[in-house]
C-alpha positions, 0 to 999 in steps of 0.5 A: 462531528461530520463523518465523511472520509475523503479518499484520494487515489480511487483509481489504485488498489487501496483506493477502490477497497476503500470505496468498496469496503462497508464502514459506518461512516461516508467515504467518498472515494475519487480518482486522479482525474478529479482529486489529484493532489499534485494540483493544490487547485484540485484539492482546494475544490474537493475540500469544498465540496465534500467537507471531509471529516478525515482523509486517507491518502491512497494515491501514490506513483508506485511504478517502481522500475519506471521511476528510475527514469520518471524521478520528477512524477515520483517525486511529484505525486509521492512527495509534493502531493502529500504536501499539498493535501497535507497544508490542506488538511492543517487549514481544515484542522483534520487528520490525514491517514497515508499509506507508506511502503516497505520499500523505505528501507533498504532490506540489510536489517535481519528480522522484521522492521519496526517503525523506528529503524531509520530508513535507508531506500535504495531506489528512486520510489522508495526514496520519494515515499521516505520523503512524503513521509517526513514532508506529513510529519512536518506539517501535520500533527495528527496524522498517521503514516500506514506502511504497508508491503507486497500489495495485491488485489482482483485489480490493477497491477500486482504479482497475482494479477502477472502470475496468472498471466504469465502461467497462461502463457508458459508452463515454466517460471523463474521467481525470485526467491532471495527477497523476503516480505509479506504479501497483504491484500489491498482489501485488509490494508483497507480495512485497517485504515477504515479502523483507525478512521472510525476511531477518530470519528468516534471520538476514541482517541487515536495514538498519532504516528508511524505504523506498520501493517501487513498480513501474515506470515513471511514469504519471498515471491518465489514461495509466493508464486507456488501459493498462486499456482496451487490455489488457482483452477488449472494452474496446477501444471506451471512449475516455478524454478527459485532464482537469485535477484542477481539473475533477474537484473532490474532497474530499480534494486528491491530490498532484500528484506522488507518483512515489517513489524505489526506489533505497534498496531496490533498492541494500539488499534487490536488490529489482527493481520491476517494470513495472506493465504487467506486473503489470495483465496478471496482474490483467486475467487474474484478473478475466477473468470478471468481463467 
């Protein structure tokens, strides 16, 4: 079996831990600018030429204030594109792996989320990712919907990256502390979909279907922010002051609670979240010359 494993949406967190993550097999891992799955054209001509085994779909409109005002490039990208890449990949005869969010369900649920409640988003981003997800399990038989929360990495834009830029300017925060979830690095959800990658391509066998992936334990981003400033050099002086989402009003409402349940993957794949303490340690590393 040819086992190369096209990646879309290098340009993004995920995307680049996956093209800079070891793994068995060949990953080639593009950017927007020449795999862009809003264009079917765009597909059709990497399929072409890399020939893919597997696809992962990290590729996503993820600016979730934004969205409220730009619903056509949500919509676009989170829902059309996974249409596009998912007729593709149904013509190819392969499986495609995406990469979901949190942000489907609505947050009023006590406890943890597990891959069969129903999703309820409030906001324009959640809702385009809902239905990216129904428009894969529609076409595509062989598929796995990854979801995943609170993603952070050295790159891109997170709540690392704003925290320590932020602390560089004011000795004071004010953070929310009243949205409950798990904080996962990009580089562990990488390595979870390169798992269930590699197990297809080895002829394991894969349990096809929804799963939920994130790192351990539960935070809110309050409690988030004080792990930030503790573990970074020089950062120990910056107070962080716990405030009500009601008094930091933004246009695209969070769910309150949006911890997920890893049971599924851990049981069927043995994949083991890790502690997102951890993982901040090794992105604090990585950007330790930025500060």
């Amino acid at each position: 079996m040819n086992g190369t494993i096209l990646v879309s949406g290098a340009d993004g967190q995920v995307g680049q831990a996956l093209g800079e993550a070891h793994c068995a097999h060949e990953v080639i891992a593009l950017g927007r600018a020449r795999f862009d799955i809003a264009d079917p054209g765009s597909i059709a001509n990497i399929f072409a030429e890399t020939d893919p085994a597997l696809v992962i779909n990290a590729a996503a409109y993820t600016q979730v204030d934004r969205a409220e005002q730009e619903s056509g490039r949500a919509f676009a990208v989170n829902r059309d594109g996974v249409e596009n890449l998912a007729l593709v990949c149904r013509e190819a005869g392969i499986p495609m792996l995406h990469l979901s969010t949190d942000y489907v369900f609505d947050g009023r649920k006590r406890g943890a989320y597990g891959e069969d409640d129903p999703v309820s988003p409030l906001g324009v981003y959640g809702k385009s990712k809902a239905e990216g997800e129904a428009v894969l399990r529609r076409i595509l038989e062989r598929h796995v919907v990854l979801r995943t929360s609170w993603v952070f990495s050295p790159v891109g834009a997170n709540f690392v990256r704003t925290m320590l830029r932020l602390g560089r300017e004011r000795d004071e925060l004010a953070v929310v502390d009243d949205q409950h979830g798990c904080p996962t690095s990009a580089a562990s959800i990488a390595g979870a979909l390169l798992e269930i990658a590699g197990r297809h391509l080895r002829g394991d066998g894969v349990s096809w279907g929804t799963y939920h992936f994130r790192n351990r334990p539960e935070t809110t981003w309050h409690g988030f922010a004080r792990e930030i400033f503790a573990r970074a050099p020089g950062y120990d002086n910056v107070a962080v002051r716990p405030i009500a989402t009601r008094e930091y009003p933004s246009p695209a409402p969070r769910p309150a609670n949006s911890v997920l349940d890893c049971g599924k993957l851990e049981t069927e794949f043995g994949i083991d979240p890790p502690d997102w303490r951890d993982e901040l340690d090794r992105v604090l590393a990585a950007l330790s010359n930025t500060w």
